[in-house]
C-alpha positions as CSV (number, residue, x, y, z in Angstrom):
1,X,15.2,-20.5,9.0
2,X,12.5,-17.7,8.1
3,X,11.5,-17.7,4.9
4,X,10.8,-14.3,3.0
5,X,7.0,-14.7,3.8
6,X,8.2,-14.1,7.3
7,X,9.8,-11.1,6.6
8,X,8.4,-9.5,3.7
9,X,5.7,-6.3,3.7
10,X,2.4,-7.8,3.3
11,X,0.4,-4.3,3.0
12,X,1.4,-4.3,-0.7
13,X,0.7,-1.1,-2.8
14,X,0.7,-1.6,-6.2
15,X,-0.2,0.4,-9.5
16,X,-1.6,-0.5,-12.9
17,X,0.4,0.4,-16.1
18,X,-2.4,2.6,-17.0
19,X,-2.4,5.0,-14.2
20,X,-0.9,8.4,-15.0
21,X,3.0,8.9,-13.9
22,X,1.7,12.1,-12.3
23,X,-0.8,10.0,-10.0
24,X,2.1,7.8,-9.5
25,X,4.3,10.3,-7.9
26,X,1.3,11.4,-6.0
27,X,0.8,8.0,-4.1
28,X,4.5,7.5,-3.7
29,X,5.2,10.8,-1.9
30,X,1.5,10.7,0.2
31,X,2.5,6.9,1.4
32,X,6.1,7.9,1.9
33,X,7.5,5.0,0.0
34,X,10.0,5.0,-2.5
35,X,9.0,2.2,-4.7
36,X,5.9,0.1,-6.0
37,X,5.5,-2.6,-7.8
38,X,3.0,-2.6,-11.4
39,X,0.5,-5.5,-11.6
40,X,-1.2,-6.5,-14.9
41,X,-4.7,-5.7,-14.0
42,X,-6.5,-8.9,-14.6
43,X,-4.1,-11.5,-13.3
44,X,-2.2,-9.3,-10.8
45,X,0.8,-10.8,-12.0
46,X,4.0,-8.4,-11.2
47,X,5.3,-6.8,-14.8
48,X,7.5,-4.3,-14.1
49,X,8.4,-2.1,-10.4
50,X,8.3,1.7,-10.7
51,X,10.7,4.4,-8.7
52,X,10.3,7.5,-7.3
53,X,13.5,8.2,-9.3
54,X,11.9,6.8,-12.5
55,X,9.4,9.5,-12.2
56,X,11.2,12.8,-12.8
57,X,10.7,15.8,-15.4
58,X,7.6,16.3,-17.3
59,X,5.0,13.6,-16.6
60,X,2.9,14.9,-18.8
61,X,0.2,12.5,-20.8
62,X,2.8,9.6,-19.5
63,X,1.8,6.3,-18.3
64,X,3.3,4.2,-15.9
65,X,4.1,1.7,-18.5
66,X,6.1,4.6,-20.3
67,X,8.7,5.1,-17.2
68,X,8.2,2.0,-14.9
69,X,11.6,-0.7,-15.2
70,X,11.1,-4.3,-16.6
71,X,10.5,-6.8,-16.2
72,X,9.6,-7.0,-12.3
73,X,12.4,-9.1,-10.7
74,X,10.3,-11.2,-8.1
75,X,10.5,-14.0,-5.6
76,X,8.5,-16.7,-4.2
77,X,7.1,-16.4,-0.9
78,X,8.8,-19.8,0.4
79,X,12.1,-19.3,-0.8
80,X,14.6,-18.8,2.1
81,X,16.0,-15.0,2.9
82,X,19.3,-16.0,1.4
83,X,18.2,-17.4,-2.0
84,X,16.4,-13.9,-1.6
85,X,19.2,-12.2,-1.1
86,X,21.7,-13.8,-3.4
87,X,18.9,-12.3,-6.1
88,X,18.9,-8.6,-4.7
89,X,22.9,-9.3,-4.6
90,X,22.8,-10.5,-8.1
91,X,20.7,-7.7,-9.7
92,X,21.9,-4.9,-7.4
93,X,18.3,-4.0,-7.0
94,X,16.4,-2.5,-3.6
95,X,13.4,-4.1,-3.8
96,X,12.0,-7.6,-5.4
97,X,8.3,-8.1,-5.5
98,X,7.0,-11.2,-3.4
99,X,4.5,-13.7,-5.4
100,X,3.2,-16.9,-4.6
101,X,2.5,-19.7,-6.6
102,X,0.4,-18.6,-8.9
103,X,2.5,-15.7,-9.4
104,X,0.2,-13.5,-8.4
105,X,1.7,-10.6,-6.3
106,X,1.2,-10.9,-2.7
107,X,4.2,-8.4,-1.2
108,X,7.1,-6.5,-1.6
109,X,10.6,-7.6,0.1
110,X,13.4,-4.5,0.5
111,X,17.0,-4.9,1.2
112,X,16.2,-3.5,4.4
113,X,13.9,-6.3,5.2
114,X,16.6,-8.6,4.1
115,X,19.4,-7.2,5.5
116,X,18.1,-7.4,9.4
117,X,16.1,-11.1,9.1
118,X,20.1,-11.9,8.3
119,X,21.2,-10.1,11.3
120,X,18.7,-11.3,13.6
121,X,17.3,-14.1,12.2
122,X,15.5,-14.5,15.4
123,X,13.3,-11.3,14.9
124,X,12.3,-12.5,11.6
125,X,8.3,-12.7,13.0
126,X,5.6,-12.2,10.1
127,X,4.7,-8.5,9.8
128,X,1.1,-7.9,10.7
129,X,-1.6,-6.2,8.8
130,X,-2.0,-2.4,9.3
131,X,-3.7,-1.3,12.7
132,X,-4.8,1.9,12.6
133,X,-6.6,1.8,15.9
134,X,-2.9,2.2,17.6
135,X,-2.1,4.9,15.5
136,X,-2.5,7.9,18.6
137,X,-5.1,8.4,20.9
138,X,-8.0,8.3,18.4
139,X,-11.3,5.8,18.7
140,X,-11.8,4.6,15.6
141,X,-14.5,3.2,14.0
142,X,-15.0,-0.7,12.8
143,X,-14.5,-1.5,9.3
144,X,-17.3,-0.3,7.3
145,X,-18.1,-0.6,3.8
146,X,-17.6,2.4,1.5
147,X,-21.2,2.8,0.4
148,X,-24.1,5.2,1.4
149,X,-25.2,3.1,4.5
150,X,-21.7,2.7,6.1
151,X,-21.1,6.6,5.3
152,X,-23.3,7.6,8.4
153,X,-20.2,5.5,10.7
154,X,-18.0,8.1,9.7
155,X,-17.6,11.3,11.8
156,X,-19.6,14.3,10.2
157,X,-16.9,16.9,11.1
158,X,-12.8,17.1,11.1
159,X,-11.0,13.9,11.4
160,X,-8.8,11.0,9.6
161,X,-9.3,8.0,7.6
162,X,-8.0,5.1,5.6
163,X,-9.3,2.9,2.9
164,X,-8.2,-0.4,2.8
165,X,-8.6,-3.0,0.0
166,X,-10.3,-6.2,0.8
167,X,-9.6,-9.9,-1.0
168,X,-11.1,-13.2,0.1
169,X,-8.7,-15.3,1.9
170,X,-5.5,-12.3,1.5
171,X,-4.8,-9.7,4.2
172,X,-6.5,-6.2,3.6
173,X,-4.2,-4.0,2.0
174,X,-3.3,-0.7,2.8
175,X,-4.7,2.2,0.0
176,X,-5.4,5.3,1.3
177,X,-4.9,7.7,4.2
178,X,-6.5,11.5,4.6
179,X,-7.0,14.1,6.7
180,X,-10.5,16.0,5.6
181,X,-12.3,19.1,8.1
182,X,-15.8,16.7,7.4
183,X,-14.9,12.8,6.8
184,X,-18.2,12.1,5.6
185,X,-18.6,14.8,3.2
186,X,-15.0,13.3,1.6
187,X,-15.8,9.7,1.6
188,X,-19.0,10.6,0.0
189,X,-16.9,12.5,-2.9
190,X,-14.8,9.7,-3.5
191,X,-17.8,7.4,-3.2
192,X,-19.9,9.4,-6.0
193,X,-16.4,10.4,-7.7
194,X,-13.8,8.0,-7.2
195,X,-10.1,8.6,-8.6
196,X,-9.1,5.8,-11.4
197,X,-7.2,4.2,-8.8
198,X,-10.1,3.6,-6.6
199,X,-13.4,3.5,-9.0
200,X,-12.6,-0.4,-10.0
201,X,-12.6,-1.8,-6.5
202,X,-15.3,0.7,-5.0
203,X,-17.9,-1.0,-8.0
204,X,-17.0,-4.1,-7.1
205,X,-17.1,-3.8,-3.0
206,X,-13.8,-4.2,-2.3
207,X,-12.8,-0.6,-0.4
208,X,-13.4,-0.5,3.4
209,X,-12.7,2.3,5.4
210,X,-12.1,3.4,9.0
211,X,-12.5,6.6,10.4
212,X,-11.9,8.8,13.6
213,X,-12.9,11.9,14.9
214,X,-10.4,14.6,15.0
215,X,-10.7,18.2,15.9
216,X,-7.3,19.5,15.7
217,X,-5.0,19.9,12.4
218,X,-2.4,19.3,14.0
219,X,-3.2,16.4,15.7
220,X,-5.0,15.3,12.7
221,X,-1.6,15.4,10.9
222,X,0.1,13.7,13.8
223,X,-2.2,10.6,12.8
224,X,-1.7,10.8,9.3
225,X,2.5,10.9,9.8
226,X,1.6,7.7,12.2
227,X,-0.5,5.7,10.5
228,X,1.5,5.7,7.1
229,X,5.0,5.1,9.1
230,X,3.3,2.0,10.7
231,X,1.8,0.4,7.1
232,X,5.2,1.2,5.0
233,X,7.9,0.4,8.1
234,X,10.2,-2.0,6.7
């Protein structure tokens, strides 16, 4: 029987309880996700999930911690899909953050995700991690560091790229997606610049990026659509 490691999304988006609200919304409407879970920022432990719906009037001067729900209702990464969803039955919640078992946060499981391993138990293959090299007709380049050297393996003109966190032993993770008329010129900016989302894990070498070569907006935009549908699906 598949277990919710088998089923769950491993590209796992998470906030800190110290990013604005405002950026919140931001990253949930750019990714095109309705949910995200909020890690403590030094042992990445879930402790609380935060909602597009938790994130409505005046976000002004507000904190994730001020609007996100807790605590974070979670579970393990070997428990079966029906303990899984007996617990998303129980609570009448959408989502449940995956940890393993050190309780650190390693995905997030929807009642989507649940509801067709049920179905079709037989389709209930691990999701992979995020290939932007399928995402339309693009070439795009290898993973490169986001630092002054790997800069010059970005396109110097209109194109499309993502940032992906990187962890030792964990699959990349899924951060960032833009369109830009010159890709170097932005990467540079948030190189030199970085939002607070980013800064923490640009210093300590954990961003990569890959980049393609795009001339048109529209099919720049085509990519962009395509490469978020393919890391949130599920």
């Amino acid at each position: 029987m598949a277990s919710v490691h088998d089923i769950m999304t491993r590209q796992l988006f998470s906030l800190w309880p110290g990013d604005t609200a405002s950026e919140a919304l931001d990253y949930l409407r750019m990714l095109n996700i309705h949910a995200a879970p909020v890690l403590d920022e030094q042992t990445h432990e879930p402790i609380g999930v935060i909602s597009i719906g938790d994130l409505t009037g005046d976000l002004d001067r507000e904190k994730v911690s001020d609007r996100m729900s807790t605590p974070a209702r979670v579970t393990i990464e070997t428990a079966a899909v029906h303990e899984a969803a007996h617990t998303i039955a129980e609570t009448g919640l959408h989502h449940l953050v995956v940890v393993d078992n050190d309780r650190r946060a390693v995905g997030f499981l929807s009642v989507v995700d649940v509801v067709k391993a049920l179905l079709h138990p037989s389709e209930g293959a691990e999701k992979s991690p995020v290939s932007v090299k399928v995402a339309g007709s693009l070439e795009w380049s290898d993973h490169q560091r986001l630092s002054a050297s790997g800069l010059l393996a970005a396109p110097d003109g209109p194109g499309v790229f993502v940032l992906l966190k990187v962890d030792p032993g964990r699959p990349e993770v899924f951060t960032w997606v833009e369109e830009s008329d010159n890709v170097r010129e932005r990467l540079a900016a948030l190189l030199t610049d970085p939002p607070p989302r980013l800064a923490r894990f640009i210093e300590a070498d954990r961003i990569r990026f890959r980049a393609a070569n795009a001339e048109s907006q529209g099919q720049r935009e085509q990519v962009l659509r395509e490469v978020v549908r393919r890391s949130t699906a599920g």
